[in-house]
N, C-alpha and C positions, 0 to 999 in steps of 0.2 A: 216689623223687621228692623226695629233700630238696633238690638243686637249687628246683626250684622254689619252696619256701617259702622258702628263704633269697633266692631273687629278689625276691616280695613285701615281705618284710619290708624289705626293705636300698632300695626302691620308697618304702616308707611314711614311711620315717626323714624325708626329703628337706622334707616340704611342709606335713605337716598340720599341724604349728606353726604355721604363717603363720595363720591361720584365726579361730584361739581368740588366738594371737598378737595379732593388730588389733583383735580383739574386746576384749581386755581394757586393749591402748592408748587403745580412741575410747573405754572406761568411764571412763580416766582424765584424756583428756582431757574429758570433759564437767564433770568435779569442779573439773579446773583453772576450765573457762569458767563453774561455776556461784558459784566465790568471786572477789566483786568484786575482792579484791586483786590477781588476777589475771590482769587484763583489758589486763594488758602483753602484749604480742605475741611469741612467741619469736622468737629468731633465724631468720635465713633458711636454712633445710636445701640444702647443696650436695647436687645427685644426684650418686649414685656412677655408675661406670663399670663393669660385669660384666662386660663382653664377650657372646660369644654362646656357646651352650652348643652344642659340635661335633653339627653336623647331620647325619645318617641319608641316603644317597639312595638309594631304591628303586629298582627296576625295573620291578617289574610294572607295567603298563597294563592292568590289570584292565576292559579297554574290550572290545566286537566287531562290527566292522562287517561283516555278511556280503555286501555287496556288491549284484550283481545278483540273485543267488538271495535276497536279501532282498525282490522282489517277493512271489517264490510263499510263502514265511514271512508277509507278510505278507496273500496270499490264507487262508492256511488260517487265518490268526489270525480273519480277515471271516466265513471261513466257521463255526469251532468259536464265536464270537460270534454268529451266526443261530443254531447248535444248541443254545446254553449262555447266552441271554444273560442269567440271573441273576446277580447280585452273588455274591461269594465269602462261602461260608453259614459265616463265621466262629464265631456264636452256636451253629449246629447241631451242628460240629466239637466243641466245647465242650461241651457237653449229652451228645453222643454218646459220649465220652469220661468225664466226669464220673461218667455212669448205667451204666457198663461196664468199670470202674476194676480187678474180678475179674477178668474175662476176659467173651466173649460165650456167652453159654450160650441155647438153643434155648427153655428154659423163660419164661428171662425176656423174650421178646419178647413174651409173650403179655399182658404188663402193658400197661395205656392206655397209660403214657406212655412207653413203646419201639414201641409200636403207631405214637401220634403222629408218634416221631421216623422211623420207616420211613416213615411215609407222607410227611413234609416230604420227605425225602432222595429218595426217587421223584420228586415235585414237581420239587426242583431235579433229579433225573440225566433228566424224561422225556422232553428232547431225544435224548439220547445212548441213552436205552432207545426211543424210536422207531428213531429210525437203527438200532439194532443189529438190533431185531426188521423191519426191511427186509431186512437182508442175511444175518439167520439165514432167513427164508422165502425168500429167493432160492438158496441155497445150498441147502436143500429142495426149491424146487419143481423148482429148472434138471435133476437126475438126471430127474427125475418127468417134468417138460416132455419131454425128449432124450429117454428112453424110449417115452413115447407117439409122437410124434412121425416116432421110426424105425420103430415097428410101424405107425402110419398109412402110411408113404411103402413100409412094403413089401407096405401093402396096394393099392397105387397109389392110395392116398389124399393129400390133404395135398400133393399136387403132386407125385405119387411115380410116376405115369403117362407114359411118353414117349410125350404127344402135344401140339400146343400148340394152339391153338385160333387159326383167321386172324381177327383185330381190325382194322378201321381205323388206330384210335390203337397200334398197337404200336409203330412208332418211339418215338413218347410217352412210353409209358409206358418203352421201353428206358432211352432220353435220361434220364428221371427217377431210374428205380433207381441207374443208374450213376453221376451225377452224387449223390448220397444217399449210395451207396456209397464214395463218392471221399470223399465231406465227413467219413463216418463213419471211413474209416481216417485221415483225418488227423486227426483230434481224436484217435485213439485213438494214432497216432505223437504227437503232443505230450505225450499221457500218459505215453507210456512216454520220452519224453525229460526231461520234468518227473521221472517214478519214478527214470529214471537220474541225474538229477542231482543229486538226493538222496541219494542211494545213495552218488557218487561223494562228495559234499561231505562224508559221514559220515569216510571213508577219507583224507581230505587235513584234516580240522580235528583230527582223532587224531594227527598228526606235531605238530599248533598243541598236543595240549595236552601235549608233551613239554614245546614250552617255556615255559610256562605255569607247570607245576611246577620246572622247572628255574630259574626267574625268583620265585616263592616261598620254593623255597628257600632261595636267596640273599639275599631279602630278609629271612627266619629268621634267616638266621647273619651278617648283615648287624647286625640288631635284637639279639643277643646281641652281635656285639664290641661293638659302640659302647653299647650302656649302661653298663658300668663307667666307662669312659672319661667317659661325662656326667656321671655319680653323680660318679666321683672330681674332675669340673670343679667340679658345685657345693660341694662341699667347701671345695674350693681358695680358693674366691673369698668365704669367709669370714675369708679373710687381706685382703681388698680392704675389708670395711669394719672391722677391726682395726684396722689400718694408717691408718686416714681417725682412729678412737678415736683411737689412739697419738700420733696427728699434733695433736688437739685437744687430750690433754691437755698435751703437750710444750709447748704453747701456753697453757695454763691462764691464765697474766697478761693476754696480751692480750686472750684472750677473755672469761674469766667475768671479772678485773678490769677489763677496759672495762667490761664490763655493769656491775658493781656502780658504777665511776664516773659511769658516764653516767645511771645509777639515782638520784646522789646529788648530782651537777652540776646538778640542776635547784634545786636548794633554796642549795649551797655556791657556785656561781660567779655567780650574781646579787650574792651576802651579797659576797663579794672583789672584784666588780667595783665594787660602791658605795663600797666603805675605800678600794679603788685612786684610783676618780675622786673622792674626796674629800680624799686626800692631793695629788691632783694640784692640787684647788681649793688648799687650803693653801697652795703654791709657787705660784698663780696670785694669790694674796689677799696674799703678801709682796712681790710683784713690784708688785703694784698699789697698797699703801701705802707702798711707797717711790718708786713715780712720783705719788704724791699728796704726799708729802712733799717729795720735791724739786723736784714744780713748785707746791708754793704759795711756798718759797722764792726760787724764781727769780720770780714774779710779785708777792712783796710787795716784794722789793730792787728789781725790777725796774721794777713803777708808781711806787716814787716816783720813780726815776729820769727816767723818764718825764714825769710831774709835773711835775718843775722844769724839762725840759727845752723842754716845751709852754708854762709860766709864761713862761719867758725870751722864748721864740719871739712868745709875743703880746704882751709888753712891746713888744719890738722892732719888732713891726710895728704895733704902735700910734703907737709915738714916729714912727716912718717916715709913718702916716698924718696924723701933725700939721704936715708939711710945708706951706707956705703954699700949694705947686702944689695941696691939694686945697681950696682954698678959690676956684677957679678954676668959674669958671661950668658950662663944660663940663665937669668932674671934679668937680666939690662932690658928683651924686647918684652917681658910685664911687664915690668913696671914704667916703660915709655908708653904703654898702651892704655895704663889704668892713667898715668897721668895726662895723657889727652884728652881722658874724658870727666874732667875734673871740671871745665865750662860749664858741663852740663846740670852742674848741681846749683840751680837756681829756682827764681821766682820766674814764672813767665806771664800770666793777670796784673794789671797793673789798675788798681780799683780805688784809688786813692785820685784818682784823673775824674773818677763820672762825680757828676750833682748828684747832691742829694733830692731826696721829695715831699721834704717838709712841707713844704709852699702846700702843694699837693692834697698831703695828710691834713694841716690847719683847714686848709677851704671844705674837704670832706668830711672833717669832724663835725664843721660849721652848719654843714649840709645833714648832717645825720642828727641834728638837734632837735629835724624835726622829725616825729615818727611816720611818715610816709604810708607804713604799710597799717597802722592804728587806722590812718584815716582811710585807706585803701577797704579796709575791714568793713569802717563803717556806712561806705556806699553799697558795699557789699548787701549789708543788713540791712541798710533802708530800700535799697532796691529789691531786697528779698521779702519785703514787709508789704510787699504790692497785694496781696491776697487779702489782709489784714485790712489794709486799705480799700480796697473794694468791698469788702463785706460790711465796714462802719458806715462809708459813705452811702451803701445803697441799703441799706439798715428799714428807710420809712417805705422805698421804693417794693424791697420784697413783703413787705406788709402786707400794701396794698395788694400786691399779685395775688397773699396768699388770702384775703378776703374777697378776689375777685373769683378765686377758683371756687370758693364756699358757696358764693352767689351761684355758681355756674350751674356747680351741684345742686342745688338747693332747685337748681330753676327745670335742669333735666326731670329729677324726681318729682317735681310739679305737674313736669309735661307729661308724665307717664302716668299719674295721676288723675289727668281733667278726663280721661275715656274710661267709663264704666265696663272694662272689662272683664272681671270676673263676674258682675251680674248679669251681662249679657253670655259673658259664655256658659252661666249657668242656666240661664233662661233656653240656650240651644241644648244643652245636654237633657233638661227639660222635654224640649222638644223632641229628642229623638227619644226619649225612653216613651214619651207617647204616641210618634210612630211608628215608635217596635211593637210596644202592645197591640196598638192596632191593625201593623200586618200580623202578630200572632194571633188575632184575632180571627184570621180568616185564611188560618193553615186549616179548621176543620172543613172549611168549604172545599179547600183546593184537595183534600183527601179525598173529602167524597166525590166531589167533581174527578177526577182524576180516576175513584173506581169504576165510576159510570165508565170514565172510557176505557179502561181496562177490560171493563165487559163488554163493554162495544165492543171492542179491538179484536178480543175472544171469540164475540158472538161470529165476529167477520169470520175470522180465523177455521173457525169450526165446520161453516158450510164447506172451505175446503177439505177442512178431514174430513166432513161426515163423504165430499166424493172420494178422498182417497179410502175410506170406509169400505166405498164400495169396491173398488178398485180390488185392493189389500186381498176382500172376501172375496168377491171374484175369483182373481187369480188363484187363491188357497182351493177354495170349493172346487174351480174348472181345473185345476192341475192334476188335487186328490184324487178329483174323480172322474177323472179323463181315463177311459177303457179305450184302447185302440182295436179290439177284439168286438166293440159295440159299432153296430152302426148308426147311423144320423138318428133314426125311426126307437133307437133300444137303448138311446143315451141312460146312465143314472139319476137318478134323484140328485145328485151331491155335484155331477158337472153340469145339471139344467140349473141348479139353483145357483153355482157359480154363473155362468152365462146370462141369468136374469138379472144378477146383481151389477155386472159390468153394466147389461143394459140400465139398471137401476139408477146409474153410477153417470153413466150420458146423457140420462133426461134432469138429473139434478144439477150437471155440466153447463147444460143449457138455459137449466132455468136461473141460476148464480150469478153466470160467468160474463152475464153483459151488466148485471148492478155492482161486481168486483172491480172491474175493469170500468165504470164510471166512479167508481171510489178511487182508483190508482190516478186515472186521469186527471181528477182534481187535484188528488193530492201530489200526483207530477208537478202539475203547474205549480201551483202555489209555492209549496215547498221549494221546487227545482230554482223559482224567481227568486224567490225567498235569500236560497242558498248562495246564490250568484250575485245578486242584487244588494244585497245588504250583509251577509257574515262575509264573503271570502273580501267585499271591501274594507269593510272593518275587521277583519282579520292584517290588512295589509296598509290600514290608512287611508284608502283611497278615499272613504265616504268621507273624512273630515275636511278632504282637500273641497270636494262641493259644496259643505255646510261651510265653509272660510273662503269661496269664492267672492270678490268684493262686488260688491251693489245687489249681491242674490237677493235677498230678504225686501228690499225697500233700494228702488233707485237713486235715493239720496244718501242712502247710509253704504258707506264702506264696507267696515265689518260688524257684523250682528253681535257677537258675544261681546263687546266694549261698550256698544250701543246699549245692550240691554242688562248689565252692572256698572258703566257707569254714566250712561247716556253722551258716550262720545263714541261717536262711529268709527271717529279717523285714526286710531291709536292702530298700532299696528300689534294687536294680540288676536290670534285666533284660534281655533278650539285645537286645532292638530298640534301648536304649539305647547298650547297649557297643556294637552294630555303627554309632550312628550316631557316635559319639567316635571311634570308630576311621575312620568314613570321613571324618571329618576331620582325620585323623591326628593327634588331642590324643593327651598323656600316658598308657600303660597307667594310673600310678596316677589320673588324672583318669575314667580310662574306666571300670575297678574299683571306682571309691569305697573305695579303698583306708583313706580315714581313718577309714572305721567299724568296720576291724578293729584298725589299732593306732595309737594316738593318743603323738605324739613332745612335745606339749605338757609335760608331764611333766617329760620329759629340757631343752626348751626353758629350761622357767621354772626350773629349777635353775640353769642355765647363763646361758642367750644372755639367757634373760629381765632387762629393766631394774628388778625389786623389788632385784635384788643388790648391781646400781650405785646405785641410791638409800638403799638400805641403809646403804652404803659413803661415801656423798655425804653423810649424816647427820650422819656426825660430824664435817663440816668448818665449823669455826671459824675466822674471821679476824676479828682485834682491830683494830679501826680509831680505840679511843680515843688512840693517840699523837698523830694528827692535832690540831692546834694550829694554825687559822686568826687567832687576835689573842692577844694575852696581856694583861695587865693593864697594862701601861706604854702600849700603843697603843689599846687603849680610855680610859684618862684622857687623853691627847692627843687624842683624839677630843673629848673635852668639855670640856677648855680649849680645842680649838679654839672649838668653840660657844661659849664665854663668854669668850675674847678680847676683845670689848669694840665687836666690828665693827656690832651694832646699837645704840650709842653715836653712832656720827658722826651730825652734822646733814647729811644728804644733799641737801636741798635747798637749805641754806643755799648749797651748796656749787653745786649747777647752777644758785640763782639768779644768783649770781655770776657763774658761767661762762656763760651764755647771756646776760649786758648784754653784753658786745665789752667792748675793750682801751678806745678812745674816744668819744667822743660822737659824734664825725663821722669820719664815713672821711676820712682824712687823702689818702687821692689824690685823691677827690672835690674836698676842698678846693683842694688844689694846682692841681689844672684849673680850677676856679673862679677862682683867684684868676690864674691867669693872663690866662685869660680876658678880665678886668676890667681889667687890665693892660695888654691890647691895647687895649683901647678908651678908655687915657688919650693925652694926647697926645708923642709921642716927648721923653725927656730923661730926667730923674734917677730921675723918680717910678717911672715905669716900670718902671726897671733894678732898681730900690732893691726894688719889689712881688716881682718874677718871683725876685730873688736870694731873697727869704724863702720863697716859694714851694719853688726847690728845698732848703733847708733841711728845709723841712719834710717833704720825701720822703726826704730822707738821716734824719731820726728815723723816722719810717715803717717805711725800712729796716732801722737798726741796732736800733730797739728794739720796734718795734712786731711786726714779724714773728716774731722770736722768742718774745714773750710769746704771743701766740697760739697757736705752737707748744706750747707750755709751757701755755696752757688748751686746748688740746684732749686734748693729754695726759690733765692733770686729768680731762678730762670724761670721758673713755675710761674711766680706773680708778675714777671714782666712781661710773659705772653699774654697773661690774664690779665693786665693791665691795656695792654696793646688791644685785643679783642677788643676790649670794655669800650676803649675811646675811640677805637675807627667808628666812624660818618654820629659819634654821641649825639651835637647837637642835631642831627636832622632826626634820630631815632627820638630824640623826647621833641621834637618836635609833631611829629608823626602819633606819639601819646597823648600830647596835650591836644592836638584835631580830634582825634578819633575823642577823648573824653568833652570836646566841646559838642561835637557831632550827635553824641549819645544824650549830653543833657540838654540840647536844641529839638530831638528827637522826642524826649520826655517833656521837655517844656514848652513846644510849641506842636508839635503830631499827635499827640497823646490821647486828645477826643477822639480823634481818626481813628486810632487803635482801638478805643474804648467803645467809639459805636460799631466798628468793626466785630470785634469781639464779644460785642452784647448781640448783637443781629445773628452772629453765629449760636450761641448760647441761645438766645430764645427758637431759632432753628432747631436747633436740638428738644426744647418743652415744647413745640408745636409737634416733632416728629413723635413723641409720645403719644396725641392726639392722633396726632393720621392715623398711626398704629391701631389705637381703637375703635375711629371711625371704619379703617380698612377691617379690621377683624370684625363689626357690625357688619359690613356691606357683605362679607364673606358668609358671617350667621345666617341673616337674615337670605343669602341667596342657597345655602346647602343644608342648613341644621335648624330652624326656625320655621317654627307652622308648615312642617314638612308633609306635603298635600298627596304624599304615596295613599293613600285612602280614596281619593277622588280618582285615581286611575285605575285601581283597585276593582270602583264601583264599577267603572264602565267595563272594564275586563270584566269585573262576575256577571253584569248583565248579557257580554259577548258570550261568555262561556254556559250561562245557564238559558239563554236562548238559541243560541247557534246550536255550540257542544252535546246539550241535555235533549233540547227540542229537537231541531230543525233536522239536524244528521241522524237521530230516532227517527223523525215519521219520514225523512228521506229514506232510509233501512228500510222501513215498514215499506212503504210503498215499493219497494224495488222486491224485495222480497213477496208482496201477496202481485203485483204484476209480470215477477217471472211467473208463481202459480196462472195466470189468469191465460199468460200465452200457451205454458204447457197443456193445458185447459184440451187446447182445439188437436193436439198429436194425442191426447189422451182420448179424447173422443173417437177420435179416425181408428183406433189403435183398440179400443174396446168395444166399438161395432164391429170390426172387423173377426176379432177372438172369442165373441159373442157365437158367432157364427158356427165355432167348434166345440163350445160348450152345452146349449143347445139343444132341448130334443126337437126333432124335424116331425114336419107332419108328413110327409113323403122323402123316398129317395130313391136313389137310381142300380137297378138290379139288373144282371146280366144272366142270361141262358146258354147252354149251349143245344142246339138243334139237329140233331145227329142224322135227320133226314135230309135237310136240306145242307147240312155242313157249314150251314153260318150259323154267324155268333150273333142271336135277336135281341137287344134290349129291351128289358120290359121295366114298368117304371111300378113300386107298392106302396102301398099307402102305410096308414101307420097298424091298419088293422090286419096286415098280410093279404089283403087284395090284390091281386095281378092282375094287369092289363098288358098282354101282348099286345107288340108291335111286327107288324109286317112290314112296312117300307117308313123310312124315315119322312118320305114326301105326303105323309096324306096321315090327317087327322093330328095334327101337331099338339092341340091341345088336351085331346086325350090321351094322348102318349104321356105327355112331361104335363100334369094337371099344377093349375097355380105356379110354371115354372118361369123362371124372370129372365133365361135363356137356354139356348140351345146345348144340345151336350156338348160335351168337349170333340166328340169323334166326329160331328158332324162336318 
């Protein structure tokens, strides 16, 4: 039987890991979740892909519908429920057992408490000991009965006289018997067709449970190919998350160095983003003190220009307003009006007063010599080069992982290896085809055996037709030839020979009905125990619950099925368990509790186990002090920028400036005004002379007014922009150059932190690919692996082909020939009785009339027409009524 241990074992390998496996994962993770540094989240675990582990398909239908003879199955269930309707005395079985563990010996019953346990057990059997003691005293008294009986009737007692007595009611009472008699053979034909169908059903569910076992078998040798083949699947598909390993570390840059960068971009790309957009201010702050420098140039050259040009203009039109036309009544208040507002034709910015910003410009040219955002870039890249760097550096480290995982491989498919399981499980397929052969060997026994009892069953069967035989003929014969025109003495041929047959029919009644009725009675008991005692509890469980009661078997063993596969008592498996794993067709190893015999943890944590890869992960080091996000040349350009000189400018001087305008009066304003005034002189010089300076003064407007505005708006743009730039400068580059010390103190002094941090996650991630497989193992091996639905199969077909095919047949049988066997005794009473009208009589009773004396004499004739008057009823009695068994009716 070493097959079979090497089956268990080569079972056990597969799963138990996963268990202690996970167990010792969630220890670890909870360590991670209980140090704060921790409370990064790992990465997102891709599921793998297994596939599905090659499925087993049965055959058996371990089901039985018995059809319509599942009525009467279910009468005798109603019935043996009135005789038995206590609970199944599962506790009593127990005790019974327990107190009797030697054997039963005669002495010890005399103990109270075997005394007890006999008297429960009467209790519950004394439906079934009433019943029996009915049909042992019937089977007793029916000889006793029959014998008296025949000695009465040959004493012409007991109805044994052929004579009949003339009644009124005798049709009546005929009509009754027979009508009795009719009801009683047909109750007693249902019996015996109920008995036969029984019978026959036994002989046709015997072919069913050929294939029954033929259909287990198959599922046997079914359940032996295909477990290697699953076993060797799971194996297999530990190259599925190898290959998942293989692929991550192959990947090692972009995975664990993103993480470490992305670990470290919180604190470094902040610090580069500030020197970026501060080098960009730089180039924004030169652009804007050279549009502050060249538009105050263009606006001091420019006012005076201006100036002199608006001077000239108001000479001009002053000398124009001295014309004698404006001393003209109607024009005197123009032209006092226009020249009032001849003040207003000025400069009002005076931009020749503000500093310049050379100083300024020099120190930011000075500052922009160096390219700030060049270097800015290239912290950028080296810090972005972290991936790069962790893959070179850990270059020897993923090496080794990945010839450790080959070892692992190498060492699994070993282990699956050292257990000769296909030559053991061929040696059991072996095995069952040679006890198939051998029980088809002795299917011709079980045929013939089987006819025998068919004709047994038959032969039973027949003695009650050959009385309903008589019965049947009987009735036919005495019916036909019932003349009511005849009297007792002139019966026919056809209703005597009816009447003899009934009697025919009561002595064969007799001589049957007490070895029928000891056939039922055995077959009561037995069966009836049978039925109650062992299927309706294995119908419902209950018997498994006694055979897994602890210490039944042996007072030192717990439970028996552990003890005896794998000689450990105390394991907690027991048969009602394993049949219910298996009726759900989980895992042998899940149905076994296989992992409390051999524990593959062990071999796990050497191997598959993640302490190896963390081990291994230990020693990886990656140096990230080369990183150089600023050097020293771009941090003092930093602080000359700051002190450049930019919170030097007078900024207000500069927007008060720029917010007076270019002149005192809008120069279009004017020009429409003064034409205006122009229209309302009267046509001629004055006129021409006004509107010509007018448009003069819009061609200065244009050529020079518009552009200086240009040229202050400008200004005012960069001197906001300026002003911006320099509130709180030096604290803001100060604030840069922290945050960029911060980041490279970070990188140059934290960075293993990071790195073991981030490898401990990463290799979290290569061991959760192992759980995964281990967990999809432990899953296999508990629902899809050496799936034992065959083993509950068996015990089902054995319930079904000895309860279902046997027990509730010769239950049937028996209910059906012991209704015959009671009908038996009303059919007896019922055809002596009817006998009596069938009949020919050897006397009967004749009446006279006596016309002398005017009474009516009875005189009694024999069958030869002999008369014997009677004179008084009082004297001579027995020559009156000769052979008669009583008095007339008139008497």
């Amino acid at each position: 039987m070493f097959w079979t241990q090497w089956l268990v074992l080569l079972l056990w390998w597969g799963a138990t890991c996963a268990e202690q496996h996970a167990e010792e994962r969630d220890g670890q993770r909870d360590g991670v979740r209980s140090d704060p540094r921790r409370q990064r989240s790992p990465p997102p675990v891709e599921p793998l892909d297994f596939g599905f582990v090659p499925a087993a398909v049965y055959d058996t239908h371990a089901y039985y519908e018995p059809g319509t003879i599942g009525i009467l199955f279910h009468m005798v269930h109603a019935f043996l429920y009135v005789v038995q309707p206590n609970s199944f005395p599962k506790d009593l079985i127990v005790r019974i057992i327990q107190q009797n563990m030697g054997g039963i010996k005669i002495e010890e019953w005399r103990k109270p408490d075997n005394v007890v346990l006999l008297l429960q057990w009467i209790h519950y059997e004394s439906g079934f000991l009433i019943c029996a003691v009915f049909g042992i005293v019937f089977v007793i008294l029916t000889p006793i009965v029959a014998t008296c009986f025949c000695m009465c009737r040959c004493c012409d007692n007991c109805g044994g006289e052929m004579h009949q007595r003339q009644r009124k009611n005798a049709d009546c009472h005929r009509g009754f018997f027979t009508a009795s008699l009719i009801a009683t053979t047909i109750f007693i034909i249902l019996g015996v067709l109920v008995a036969y169908a029984a019978n026959h059903n036994i002989s046709s569910q015997i072919k069913s449970t050929r294939r029954l076992i033929n259909t287990n078998m198959r599922d046997l040798k079914t359940f032996a190919n295909n477990t290697p083949a699953q076993i060797d699947y799971l194996t297999a598909q530990y190259t599925t998350a190898k290959n998942k390993v293989l692929s991550d570390l192959d990947n090692i840059g972009p995975l664990l160095g993103a993480r470490i960068h992305s670990h470290l971009e919180k604190e470094v790309v902040p610090a580069l983003d500030a020197a970026l957009r501060m080098a960009g201010a730089m180039r924004e702050t030169k652009e804007a003190l050279e549009n502050v420098s060249s538009a105050l140039e263009i606006l001091q050259e420019g006012m005076g220009k201006l100036q002199a040009s608006l001077t000239g203009e108001r000479s001009s039109l002053s000398n124009t307003l001295s014309d004698p036309a404006c001393t003209n009544g109607a024009a005197s208040p123009t032209c006092n009006s226009i020249r009032s507002a001849l003040p207003q034709l000025g400069v009002n910015a005076e931009f020749s007063r503000l500093p310049d910003v050379n100083d300024a410009l020099a120190n930011i040219n000075t500052v922009l010599k160096v390219d700030l955002s060049n270097i800015v870039q290239k912290g950028y890249a080296s810090f972005n080069d972290t991936p790069a760097l962790v893959k070179e550096q850990t270059k020897n480290i993923v090496t080794g992982v990945k010839n450790m995982l080959d070892k692992i491989g190498n060492e699994i498919t070993a282990f699956s290896k050292m257990f000769p399981v296909e030559s053991s499980l061929a040696n059991f397929t072996i095995f069952l085809n040679e006890r198939h052969k051998y029980l088809e060997s002795f299917y011709p026994q079980i045929d013939q055996m089987d006819f025998y009892r068919w004709i047994i069953c038959v032969a039973v069967l027949c003695t009650v037709v050959l009385i309903l035989a008589f019965n049947v003929l009987g009735l036919l014969c005495g019916t036909c030839g019932y003349d009511k025109q005849a009297s007792p003495t002139t019966r026919g041929c056809l209703s005597n020979t009816g009447g003899n047959l009934l009697m025919a029919g009561v002595g064969f009644s007799f001589i049957f009905a007490w070895g029928l009725m000891g056939i039922v009675t055995t077959m009561f008991v037995v069966g009836g125990n049978v039925e109650k005692l062992i299927c309706e509890p294995l119908a419902n469980r209950q018997l498994f619950k006694i055979i897994d009661t602890p210490f039944l078997v042996h007072p030192e063993k717990r439970n028996f099925l552990p003890g005896m596969l794998f000689q450990n008592p105390n394991i907690d498996l027991t048969l009602g368990s394993m049949y219910r794993e298996c009726y759900e067709n989980n895992g042998l190893y899940h149905a076994l509790q296989l992992e409390n015999i051999f524990n593959i943890n062990t071999f796990l944590n050497r191997t598959v186990y993640n302490r190896d890869l963390a081990k291994v992960f230990d020693g990886v080091q990656v140096d990230l002090k080369d990183i150089m996000l600023l050097d020293q040349a771009s941090r003092d350009n930093l602080i000359n920028f700051a002190n450049s000189g930019l919170g030097d400018i007078d900024y207000q001087a500069y927007l008060a400036e720029v917010n007076k305008g270019v002149t005192l009066v809008d120069l279009l304003s004017f020009c429409s005004d003064l034409e205006d005034q122009a229209d309302q002189l009267p046509r001629g010089a004055l006129e021409n002379a006004l509107k010509g300076h007018a448009s003069s003064i819009r061609t200065i407007h244009r050529e020079q007014v518009v552009p200086l505005e240009q040229a202050m708006s400008t200004l005012s743009q960069s001197i906001i922009l300026l002003q911006r730039t320099s509130n709180d400068l030096p604290m803001k580059v100060t604030n840069i150059l922290s945050a960029i010390d911060a980041a490279e103190y970070l990188i140059t002094h934290n960075a293993s932190h990071v790195v073991k941090q981030e490898t401990k996650a990463f290799v979290q991630s290569l061991v959760s690919y192992f759980k995964q497989y281990t967990e999809w193992v432990k899953n296999s091996l508990t629902a899809e692996v050496a799936q034992c639905k065959p083993i509950s199969n068996m015990v089902d077909s054995m319930e079904i082909v000895a309860c279902s095919f046997i027990i509730d047949s010769v239950n049937t049988f028996w209910m059906g020939l012991g209704a015959c066997c009671i009908l038996l005794i009303p059919s007896i009473i019922f055809s002596i009785k009817l006998a009596k009208y069938y009949r020919r009589m050897d006397t009967e009773d004749v009446f006279e009339d006596r016309a002398k004396t005017h009474n009516h004499d009875k005189q009694v004739c024999d069958h030869r027409g002999n008369v014997a008057p009677l004179s008084s009823p009082y004297n001579e009695t027995l020559t009156w009524f000769p052979r008669a068994s009583a008095p007339p009716s008139e008497w």
